[in-house]
C-alpha positions as CSV (number, residue, x, y, z in Angstrom):
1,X,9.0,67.9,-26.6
2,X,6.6,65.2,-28.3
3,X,6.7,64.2,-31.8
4,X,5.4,61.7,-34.1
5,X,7.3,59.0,-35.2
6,X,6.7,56.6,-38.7
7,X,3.4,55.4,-37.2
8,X,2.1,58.2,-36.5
9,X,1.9,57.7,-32.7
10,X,3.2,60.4,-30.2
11,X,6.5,60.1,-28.2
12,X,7.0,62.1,-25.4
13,X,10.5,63.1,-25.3
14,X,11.3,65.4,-21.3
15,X,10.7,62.5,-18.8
16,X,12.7,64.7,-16.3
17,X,9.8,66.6,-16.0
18,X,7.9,64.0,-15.4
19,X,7.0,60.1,-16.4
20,X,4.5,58.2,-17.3
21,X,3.2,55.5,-15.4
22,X,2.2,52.1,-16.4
23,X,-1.1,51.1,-16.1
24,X,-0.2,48.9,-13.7
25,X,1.5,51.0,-11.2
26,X,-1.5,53.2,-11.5
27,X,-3.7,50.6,-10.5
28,X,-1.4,49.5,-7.8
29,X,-1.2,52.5,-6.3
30,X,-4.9,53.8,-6.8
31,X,-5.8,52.4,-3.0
32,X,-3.5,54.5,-1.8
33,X,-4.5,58.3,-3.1
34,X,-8.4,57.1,-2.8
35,X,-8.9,55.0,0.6
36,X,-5.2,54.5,2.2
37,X,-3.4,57.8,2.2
38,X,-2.0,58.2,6.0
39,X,1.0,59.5,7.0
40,X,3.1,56.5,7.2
41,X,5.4,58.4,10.3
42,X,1.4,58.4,12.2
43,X,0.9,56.0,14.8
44,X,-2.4,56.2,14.0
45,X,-4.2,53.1,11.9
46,X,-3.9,55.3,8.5
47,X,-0.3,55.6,8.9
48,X,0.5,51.9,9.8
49,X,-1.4,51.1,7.4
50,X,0.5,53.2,5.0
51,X,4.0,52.0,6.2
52,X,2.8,48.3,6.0
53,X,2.8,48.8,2.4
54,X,5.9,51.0,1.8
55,X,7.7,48.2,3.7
56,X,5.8,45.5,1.7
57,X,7.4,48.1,-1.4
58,X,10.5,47.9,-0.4
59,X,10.8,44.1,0.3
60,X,9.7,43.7,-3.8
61,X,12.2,46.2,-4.9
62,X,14.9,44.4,-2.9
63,X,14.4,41.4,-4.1
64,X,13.8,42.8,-7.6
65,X,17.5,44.5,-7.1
66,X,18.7,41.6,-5.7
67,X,19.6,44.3,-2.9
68,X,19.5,41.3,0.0
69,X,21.5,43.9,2.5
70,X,19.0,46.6,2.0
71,X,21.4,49.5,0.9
72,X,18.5,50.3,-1.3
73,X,17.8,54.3,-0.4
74,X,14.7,55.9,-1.0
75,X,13.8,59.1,-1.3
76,X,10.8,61.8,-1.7
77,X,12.3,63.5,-4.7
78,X,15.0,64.0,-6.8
79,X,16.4,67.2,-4.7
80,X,16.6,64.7,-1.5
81,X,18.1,62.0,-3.4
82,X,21.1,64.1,-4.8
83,X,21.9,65.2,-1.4
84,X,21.6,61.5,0.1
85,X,24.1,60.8,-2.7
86,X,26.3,63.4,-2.0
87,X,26.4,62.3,1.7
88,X,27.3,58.8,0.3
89,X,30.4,60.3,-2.0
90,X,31.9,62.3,1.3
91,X,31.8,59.2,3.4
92,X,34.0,57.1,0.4
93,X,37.6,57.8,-0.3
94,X,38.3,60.6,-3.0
95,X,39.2,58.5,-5.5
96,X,35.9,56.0,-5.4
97,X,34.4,59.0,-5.5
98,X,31.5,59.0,-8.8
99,X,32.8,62.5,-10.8
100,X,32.4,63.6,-14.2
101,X,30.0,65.4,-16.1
102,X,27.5,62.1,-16.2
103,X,26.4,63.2,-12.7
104,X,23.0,65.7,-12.5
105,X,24.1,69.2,-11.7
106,X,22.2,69.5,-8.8
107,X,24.6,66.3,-7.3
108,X,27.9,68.2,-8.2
109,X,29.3,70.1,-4.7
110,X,28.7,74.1,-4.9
């Protein structure tokens, strides 16, 4: 759903369908769909190359995170994450478990 707001400019209001990028991320990442775009699991130069710079991308979110024992997870997609997360929960004690209806469905067990 978009509307206007008192200026007149558009909001865009279902970023779980998808979100916007900055300008800089785009530009950021541009090298990577044009030139770099390798399977980073290849031994092959494209895919070193391309897991050089997810490691490089991890190092700056850990430090942005302050996340200095790298418990940072990453994920393809929201469908993987939820399950990573649900593996996390089964491995904790019931009651640290996270519960409640602030949780997206698709992390609640079936």
């Amino acid at each position: 759903m978009s509307t206007g707001n008192a200026s007149g400019s558009r909001i865009y209001m279902d970023a779980n369908a998808t979100t916007p990028l900055l300008p800089e991320v785009v530009e950021a990442m541009r090298p990577y769909w044009t030139e770099h775009f390798g399977n980073a699991s290849s031994i092959h130069l494209d895919g070193q190359q391309a897991r050089k710079a997810i490691d490089q991308a991890r190092e700056i979110l850990a430090e942005l995170f302050n996340d200095l024992d790298r418990a940072l997870g990453h994920s393809a997609g929201s469908k993987e994450a939820g399950k990573l997360r649900r593996a996390d929960d089964l491995r904790r004690p019931a009651a640290q478990r996270p519960h409640g209806s602030s949780r997206h469905p698709a992390c609640h067990p079936a």
